[in-house]
N, C-alpha and C positions, 0 to 999 in steps of 0.2 A: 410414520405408518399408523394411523388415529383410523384412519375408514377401512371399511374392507376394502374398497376397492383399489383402495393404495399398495394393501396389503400385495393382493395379486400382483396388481403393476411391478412392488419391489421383489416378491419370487421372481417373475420371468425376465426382470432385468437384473437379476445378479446373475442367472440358471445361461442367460446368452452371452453376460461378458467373461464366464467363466467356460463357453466354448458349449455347453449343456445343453441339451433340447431339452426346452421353454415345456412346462403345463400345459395339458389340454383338458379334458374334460374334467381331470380330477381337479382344478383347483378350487374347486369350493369346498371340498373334502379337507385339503389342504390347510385352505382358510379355518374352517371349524376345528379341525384339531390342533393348530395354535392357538386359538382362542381358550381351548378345551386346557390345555398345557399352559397358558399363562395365569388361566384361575387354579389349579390344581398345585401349581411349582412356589401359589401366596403358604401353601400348608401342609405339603408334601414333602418339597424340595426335590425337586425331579431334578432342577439342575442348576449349577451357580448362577447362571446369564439368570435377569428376571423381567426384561424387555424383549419386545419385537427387533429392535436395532439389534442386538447380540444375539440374539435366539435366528435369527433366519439366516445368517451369514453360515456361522459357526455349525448349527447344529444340522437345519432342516434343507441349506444347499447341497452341505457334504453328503447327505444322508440322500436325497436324489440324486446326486452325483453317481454313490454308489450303487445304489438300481438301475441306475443307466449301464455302470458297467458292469455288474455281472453278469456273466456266460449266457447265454443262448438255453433252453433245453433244461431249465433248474424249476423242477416241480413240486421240491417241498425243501422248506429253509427252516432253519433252529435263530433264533436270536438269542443268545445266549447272555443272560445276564442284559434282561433286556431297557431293566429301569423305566426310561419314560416313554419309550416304544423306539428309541431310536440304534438304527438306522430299518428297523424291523418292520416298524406304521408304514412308513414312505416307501419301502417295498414294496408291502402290500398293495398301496395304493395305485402306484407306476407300473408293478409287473402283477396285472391280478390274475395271471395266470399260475403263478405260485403260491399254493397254502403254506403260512407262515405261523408257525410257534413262537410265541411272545414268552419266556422264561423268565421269571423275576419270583423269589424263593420272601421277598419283606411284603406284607400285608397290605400298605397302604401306595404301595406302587403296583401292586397288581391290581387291587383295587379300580385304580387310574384308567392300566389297559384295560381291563373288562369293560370300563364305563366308555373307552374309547374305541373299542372295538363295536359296542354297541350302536353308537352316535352315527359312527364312520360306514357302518354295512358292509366290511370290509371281509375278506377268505382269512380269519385270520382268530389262532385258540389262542387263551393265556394257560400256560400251566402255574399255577402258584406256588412250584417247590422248588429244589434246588433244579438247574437243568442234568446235574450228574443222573440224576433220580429216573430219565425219562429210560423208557425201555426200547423205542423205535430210534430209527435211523432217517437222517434229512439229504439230499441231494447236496444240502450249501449248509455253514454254519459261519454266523458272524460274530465279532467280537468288537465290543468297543468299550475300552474305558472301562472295563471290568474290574473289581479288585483281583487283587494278585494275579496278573494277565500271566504269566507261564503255569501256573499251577491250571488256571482253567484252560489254558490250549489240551495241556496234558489231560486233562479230564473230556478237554472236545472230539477227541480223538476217535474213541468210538462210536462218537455218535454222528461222522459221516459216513454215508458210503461208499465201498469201493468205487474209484474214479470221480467221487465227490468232491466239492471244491471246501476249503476252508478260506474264511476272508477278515484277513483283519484289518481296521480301521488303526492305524499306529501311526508312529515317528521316525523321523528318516534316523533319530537317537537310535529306537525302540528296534527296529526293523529285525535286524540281523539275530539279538537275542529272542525275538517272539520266535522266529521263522525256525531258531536250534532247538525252541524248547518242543518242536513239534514231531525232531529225531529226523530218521529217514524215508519217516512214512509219507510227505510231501515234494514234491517236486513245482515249486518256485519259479511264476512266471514275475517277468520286470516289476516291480511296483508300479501303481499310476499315481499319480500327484492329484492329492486331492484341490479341490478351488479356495481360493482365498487364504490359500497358507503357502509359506515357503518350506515346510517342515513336514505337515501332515498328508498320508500318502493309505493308499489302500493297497495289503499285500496278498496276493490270489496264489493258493497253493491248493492242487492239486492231488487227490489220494489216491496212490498206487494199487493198483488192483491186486496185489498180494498183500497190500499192508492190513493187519489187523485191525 
């Protein structure tokens, strides 16, 4: 993947063998913010992969995958713990009907998003502090690959809305411990399998209208 145009071709043919609907106007968006993210991860370290070949399977298909499936009707999302914008960019991009919260609390990864949010002309803030910190409430909050993922479920907690969804990017390992650490305030639809893995899956839990 050397040219952009390759680039594209290899988005929308992993995004269809993995059952996905393919890019449409956003893939140039797409394009630029990898580009954005392969200069930035020589001196940030946004993420282990440091190629296009590991970077578009692994990161940026799951990550549309996930925008595809979230709920209907979601008009403000939290990324929690959002690092190098993902799964939180490729929302924005996919679903631009949702203003999206980019949360990353370390300087030189927020950094990142601000300059990618800019590039991109995306519906989308950075907050630069911890997301515990924030005072509003999101329709959706997502998690992925966060350190200490039950400590931050437990701190995501109020910061959806009643009948808000919480969604995490986990392992069919991980699944059952993230979904306890959330108590009884969720109610737990199937997990979906995410693309290109036999193991990683997205889990959609729902917050009960009395729950705190």
């Amino acid at each position: 993947m050397t040219s952009t145009k390759s680039v594209a071709f290899r988005l929308n043919e992993l995004l269809v063998e993995a059952g996905v609907e393919p890019l449409g106007g956003e893939t140039a968006s797409f394009e630029a913010y990898l580009s954005l993210f392969i200069r930035w991860n020589e001196r940030v370290n946004l993420s282990s992969f440091r190629s296009e070949e590991e970077l578009v399977p692994r990161h940026f298909i799951e990550s549309i995958a996930v925008a595809r499936m979230l709920p209907e009707g979601i008009a403000s999302l939290l990324d929690f713990g959002s690092g190098g914008g993902l799964p939180g960019i490729p929302i924005a991009l996919c679903r631009p009907e949702i203003a999206v919260t980019l949360a990353e609390s370390r300087i030189k990864k927020a950094a990142f998003l601000e300059e990618a949010v800019r590039i991109l002309e995306i519906q989308a803030q950075v907050w630069a502090k911890r997301a515990e910190t924030l005072r509003e409430v999101f329709d959706c909050v997502t998690l992925r690959a966060v350190d200490k993922m039950p400590k931050a479920i437990a701190a995501a907690l109020r910061l959806v809305v009643p009948n808000g969804w919480l969604a995490l990017m986990t392992t069919d390992a991980d699944a059952a411990r993230l979904q306890a650490a959330a108590g009884a305030a969720f109610r737990w639809a199937e997990p979906m399998r995410l693309p290109g893995s036999e193991s990683r899956l997205l889990a959609l839990g729902r917050k009960v209208s009395s729950a705190i």
